[in-house]
C-alpha positions in Angstrom: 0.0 0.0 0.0 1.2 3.6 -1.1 0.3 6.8 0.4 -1.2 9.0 -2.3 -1.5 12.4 -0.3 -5.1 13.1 1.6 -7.4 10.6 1.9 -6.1 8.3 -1.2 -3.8 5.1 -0.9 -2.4 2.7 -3.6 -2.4 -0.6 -3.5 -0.8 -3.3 -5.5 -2.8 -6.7 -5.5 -2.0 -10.0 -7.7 -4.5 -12.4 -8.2 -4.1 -16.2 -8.5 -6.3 -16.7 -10.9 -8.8 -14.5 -13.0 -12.4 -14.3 -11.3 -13.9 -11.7 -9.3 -13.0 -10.7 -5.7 -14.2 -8.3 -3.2 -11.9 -6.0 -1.6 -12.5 -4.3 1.9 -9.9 -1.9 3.6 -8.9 -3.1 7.5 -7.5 -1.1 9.9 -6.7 -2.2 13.6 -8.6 -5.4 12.9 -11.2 -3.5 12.2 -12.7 -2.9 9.1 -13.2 1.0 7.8 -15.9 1.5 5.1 -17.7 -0.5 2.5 -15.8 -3.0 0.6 -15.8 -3.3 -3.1 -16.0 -6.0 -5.8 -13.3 -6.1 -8.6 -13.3 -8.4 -11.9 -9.7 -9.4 -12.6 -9.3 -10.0 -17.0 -6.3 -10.6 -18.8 -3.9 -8.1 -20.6 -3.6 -7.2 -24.1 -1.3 -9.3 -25.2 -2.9 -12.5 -23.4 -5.8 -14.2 -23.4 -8.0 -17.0 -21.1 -6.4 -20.5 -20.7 -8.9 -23.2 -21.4 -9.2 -23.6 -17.7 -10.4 -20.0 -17.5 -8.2 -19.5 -14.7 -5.1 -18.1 -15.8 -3.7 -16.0 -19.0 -1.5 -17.3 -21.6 0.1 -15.7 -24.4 -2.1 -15.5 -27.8 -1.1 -17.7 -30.4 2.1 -16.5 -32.6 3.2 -14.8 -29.4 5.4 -16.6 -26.3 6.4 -15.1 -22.9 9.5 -13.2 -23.2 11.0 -12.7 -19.3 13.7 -10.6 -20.1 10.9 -7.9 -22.0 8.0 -9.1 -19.1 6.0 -9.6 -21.9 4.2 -11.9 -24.3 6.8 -11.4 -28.1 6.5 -12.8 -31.1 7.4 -16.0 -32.7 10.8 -15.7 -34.7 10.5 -16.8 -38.2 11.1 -20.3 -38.7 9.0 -21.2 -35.4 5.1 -20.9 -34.6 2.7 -21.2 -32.3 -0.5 -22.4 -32.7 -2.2 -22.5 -28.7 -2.7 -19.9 -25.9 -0.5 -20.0 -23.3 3.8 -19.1 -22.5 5.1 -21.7 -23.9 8.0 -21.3 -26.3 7.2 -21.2 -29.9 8.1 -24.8 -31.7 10.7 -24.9 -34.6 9.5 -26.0 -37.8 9.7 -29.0 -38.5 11.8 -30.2 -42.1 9.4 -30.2 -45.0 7.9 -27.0 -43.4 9.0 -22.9 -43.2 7.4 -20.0 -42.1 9.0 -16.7 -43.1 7.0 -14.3 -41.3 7.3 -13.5 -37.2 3.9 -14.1 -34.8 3.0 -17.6 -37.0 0.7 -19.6 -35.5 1.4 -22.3 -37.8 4.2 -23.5 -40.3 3.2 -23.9 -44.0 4.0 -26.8 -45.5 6.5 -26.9 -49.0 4.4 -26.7 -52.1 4.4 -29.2 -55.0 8.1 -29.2 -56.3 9.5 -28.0 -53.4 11.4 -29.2 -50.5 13.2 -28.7 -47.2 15.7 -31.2 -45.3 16.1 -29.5 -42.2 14.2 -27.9 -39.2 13.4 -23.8 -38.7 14.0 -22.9 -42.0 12.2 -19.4 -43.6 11.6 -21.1 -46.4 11.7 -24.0 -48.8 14.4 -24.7 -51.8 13.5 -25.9 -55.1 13.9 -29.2 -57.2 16.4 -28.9 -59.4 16.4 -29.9 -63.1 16.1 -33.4 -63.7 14.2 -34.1 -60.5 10.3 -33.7 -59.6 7.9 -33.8 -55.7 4.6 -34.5 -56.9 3.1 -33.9 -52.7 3.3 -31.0 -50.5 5.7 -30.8 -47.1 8.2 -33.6 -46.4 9.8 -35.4 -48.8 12.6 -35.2 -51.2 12.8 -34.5 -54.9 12.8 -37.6 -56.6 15.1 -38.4 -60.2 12.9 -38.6 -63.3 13.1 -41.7 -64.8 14.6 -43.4 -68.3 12.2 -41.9 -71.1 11.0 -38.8 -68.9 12.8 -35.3 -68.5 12.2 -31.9 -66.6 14.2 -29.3 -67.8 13.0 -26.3 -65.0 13.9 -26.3 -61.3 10.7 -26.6 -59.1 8.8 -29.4 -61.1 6.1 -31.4 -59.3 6.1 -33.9 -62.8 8.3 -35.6 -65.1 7.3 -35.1 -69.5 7.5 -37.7 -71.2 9.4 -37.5 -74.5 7.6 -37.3 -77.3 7.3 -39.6 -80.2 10.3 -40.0 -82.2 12.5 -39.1 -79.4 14.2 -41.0 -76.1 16.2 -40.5 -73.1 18.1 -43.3 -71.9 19.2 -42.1 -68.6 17.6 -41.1 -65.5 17.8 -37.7 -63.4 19.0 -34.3 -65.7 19.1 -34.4 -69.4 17.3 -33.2 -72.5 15.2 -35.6 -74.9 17.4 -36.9 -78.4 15.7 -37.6 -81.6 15.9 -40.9 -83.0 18.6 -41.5 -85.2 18.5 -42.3 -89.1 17.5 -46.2 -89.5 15.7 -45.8 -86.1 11.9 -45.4 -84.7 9.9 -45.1 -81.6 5.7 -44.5 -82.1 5.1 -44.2 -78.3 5.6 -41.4 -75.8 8.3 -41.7 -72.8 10.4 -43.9 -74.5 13.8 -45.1 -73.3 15.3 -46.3 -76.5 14.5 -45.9 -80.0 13.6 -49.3 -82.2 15.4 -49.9 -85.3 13.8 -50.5 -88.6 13.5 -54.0 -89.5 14.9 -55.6 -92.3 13.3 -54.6 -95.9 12.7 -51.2 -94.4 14.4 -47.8 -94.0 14.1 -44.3 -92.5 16.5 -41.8 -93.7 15.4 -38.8 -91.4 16.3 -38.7 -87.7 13.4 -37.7 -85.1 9.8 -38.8 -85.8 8.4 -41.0 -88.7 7.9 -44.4 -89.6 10.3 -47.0 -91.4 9.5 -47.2 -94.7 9.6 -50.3 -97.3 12.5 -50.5 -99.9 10.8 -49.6 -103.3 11.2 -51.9 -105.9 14.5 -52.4 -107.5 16.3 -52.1 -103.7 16.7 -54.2 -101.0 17.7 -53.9 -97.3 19.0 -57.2 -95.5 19.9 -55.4 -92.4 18.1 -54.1 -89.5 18.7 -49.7 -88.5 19.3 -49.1 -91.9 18.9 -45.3 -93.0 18.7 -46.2 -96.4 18.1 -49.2 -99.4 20.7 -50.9 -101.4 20.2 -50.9 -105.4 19.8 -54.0 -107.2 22.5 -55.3 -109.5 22.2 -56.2 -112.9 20.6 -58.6 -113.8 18.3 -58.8 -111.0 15.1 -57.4 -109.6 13.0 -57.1 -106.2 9.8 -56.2 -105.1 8.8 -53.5 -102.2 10.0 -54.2 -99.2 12.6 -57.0 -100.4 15.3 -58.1 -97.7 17.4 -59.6 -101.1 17.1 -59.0 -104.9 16.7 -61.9 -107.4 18.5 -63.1 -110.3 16.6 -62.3 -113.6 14.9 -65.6 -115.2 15.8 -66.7 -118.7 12.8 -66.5 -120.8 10.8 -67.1 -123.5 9.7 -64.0 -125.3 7.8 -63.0 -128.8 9.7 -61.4 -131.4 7.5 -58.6 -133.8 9.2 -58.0 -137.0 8.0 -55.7 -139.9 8.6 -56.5 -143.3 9.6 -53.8 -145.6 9.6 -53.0 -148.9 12.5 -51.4 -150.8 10.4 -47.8 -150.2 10.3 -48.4 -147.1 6.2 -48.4 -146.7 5.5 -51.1 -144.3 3.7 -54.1 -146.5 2.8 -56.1 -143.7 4.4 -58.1 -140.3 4.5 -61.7 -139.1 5.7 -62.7 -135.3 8.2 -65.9 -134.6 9.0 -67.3 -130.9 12.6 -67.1 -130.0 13.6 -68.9 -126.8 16.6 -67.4 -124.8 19.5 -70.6 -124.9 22.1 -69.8 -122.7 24.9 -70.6 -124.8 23.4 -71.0 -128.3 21.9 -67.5 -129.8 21.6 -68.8 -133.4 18.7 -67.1 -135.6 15.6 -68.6 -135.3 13.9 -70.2 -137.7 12.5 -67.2 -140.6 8.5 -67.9 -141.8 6.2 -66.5 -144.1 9.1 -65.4 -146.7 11.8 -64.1 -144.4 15.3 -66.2 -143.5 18.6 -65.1 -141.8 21.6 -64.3 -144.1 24.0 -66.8 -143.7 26.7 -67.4 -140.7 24.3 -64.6 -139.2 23.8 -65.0 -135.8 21.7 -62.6 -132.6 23.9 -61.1 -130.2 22.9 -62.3 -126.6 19.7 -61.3 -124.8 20.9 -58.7 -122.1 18.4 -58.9 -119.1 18.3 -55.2 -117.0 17.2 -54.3 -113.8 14.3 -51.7 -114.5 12.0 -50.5 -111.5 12.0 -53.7 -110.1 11.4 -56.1 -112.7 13.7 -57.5 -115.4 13.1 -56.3 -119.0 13.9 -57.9 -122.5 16.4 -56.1 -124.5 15.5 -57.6 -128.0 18.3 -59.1 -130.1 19.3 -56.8 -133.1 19.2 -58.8 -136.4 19.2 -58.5 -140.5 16.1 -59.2 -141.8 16.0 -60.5 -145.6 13.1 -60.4 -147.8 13.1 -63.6 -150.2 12.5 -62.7 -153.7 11.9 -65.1 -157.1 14.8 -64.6 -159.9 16.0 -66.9 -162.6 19.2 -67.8 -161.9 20.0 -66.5 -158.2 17.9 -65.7 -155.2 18.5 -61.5 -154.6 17.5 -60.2 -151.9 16.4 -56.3 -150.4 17.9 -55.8 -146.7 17.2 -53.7 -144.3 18.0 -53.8 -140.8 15.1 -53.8 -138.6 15.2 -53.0 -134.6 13.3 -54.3 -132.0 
């Protein structure tokens, strides 16, 4: 109790708990006036504990004894009750960057944190991905999937014509020359199979050899040609040899002004070996010791084709005493 001056005292009274009390003034045992009743609340800074007894410190905040009163959380910590207690550290896979928290937010997708108090979360770097908020760690992207930017909560897939072999950091490649891949998130490309080839690197599909070429091995970025004297078909793994054949022979007859006076055909089959002349009808024969040169067989888009003989065609003609002929040489 203070002395005030006149009639007025101060007095200093702590309560043990919040509720109301009655206060009366006693002096010699004996009690001087009318008493009074008082309602004891908490300060600004505090409010009720659940028991309704006592004051705490408001969430965010925590009794500070050196200040005598209720401070804020430093960042990194929070708080989330009433009462003195000290503010709790964040734990790893949380951060709170702001003082007074009453609670630590968790990392986002793509984020992370490792350790405890921190202000706030770090980034995934390229190559890696966190699909979930607050703990965890950034995990590698697999074979066939890339990320190329820091903080990613997914892994792309390459895209068609293109692969990654590896895992973690690294860029999509394009499929090389001779090589495919029609799916998404590929780790390898496929290479073209035999009778096929793809001369482009990156997308696109193998393609047969066209007629006339061939392709025996598998990967191949483009088609072999035939050789002469042989042929294939689309999408041939070897060529073939050209076939001897039979073939029909057209020959015009012609007069000595050259007008056309009328044609006859005769078979000639290909001998290997023996090209005589074939047998003349219908008023035409070979000149003597005259013989065709040798079929040559060509390679031509594919299939073989006939290069007719060149030969001298005589026209038979009645005289007296000798048989005279008119020549000309005739092409086919």
């Amino acid at each position: 109790m203070r002395y005030a001056g006149g009639a007025l005292y101060e007095v200093d009274l702590t309560m043990s708990q919040l509720g109301s009390y009655e206060l009366a003034l006693y002096l010699g045992g004996e009690r001087v006036g009318s008493g009074f009743r008082v309602l004891t609340v908490c300060r600004d800074d505090k409010r009720p504990m659940p028991d309704g007894l006592t004051c705490g410190c408001l969430p965010g905040l925590t009794w500070d004894d050196v200040m005598g009163r209720c401070s804020a959380c430093e960042a990194g910590k929070s708080k989330a009750t009433v009462g003195d207690e000290p503010c709790t550290v964040c734990p790893a896979g949380y951060y709170e960057s702001s003082v007074g928290s009453r609670a630590c937010a968790p990392c986002s997708r793509g984020q992370f944190q490792l350790l405890q108090g921190k202000e706030a979360c770090e980034m995934c770097p390229v190559g890696t991905y966190k699909s979930n908020e607050g703990l965890g760690q950034c995990q590698t992207c697999p074979a066939g999937q890339f990320q190329s930017s820091t903080g990613g909560h997914t892994c792309e897939l390459c895209a068609i014509g293109k692969y990654k072999e590896d895992e973690g950091q690294g860029d999509c490649l394009s499929c090389l020359p001779g090589r495919f891949q029609l799916l998404e998130g590929a780790a390898a490309c496929e290479r073209c199979p035999v009778g096929m080839h793809k001369g482009a690197p990156g997308p696109g599909t193998c393609q047969p050899c066209p007629e006339g070429k061939f392709q025996p091995s598998t990967g191949s970025e483009q088609c072999e040609e035939c050789k002469v004297n042989s042929h294939s078909g689309p999408g041939s793994i070897a060529c073939m040899d050209c076939e001897e054949r039979t073939f029909k022979l057209l020959v015009s007859e012609y007069s000595r002004d050259g007008k056309r006076e009328g044609r006859y055909a005769m078979d000639d089959v290909y001998e290997q070996g023996g090209f005589q002349c074939p047998e003349c009808r219908d008023g035409m024969r070979c000149p003597a010791n005259r013989h065709l040169k040798p079929l040559e067989l060509r390679s031509a888009g594919g299939g073989c084709r006939t290069r007719l003989p060149r030969y001298i065609a005589v026209k038979a003609t009645k005289s007296k005493a000798s048989d005279t002929t008119s020549r000309r040489r005739v092409r086919t």
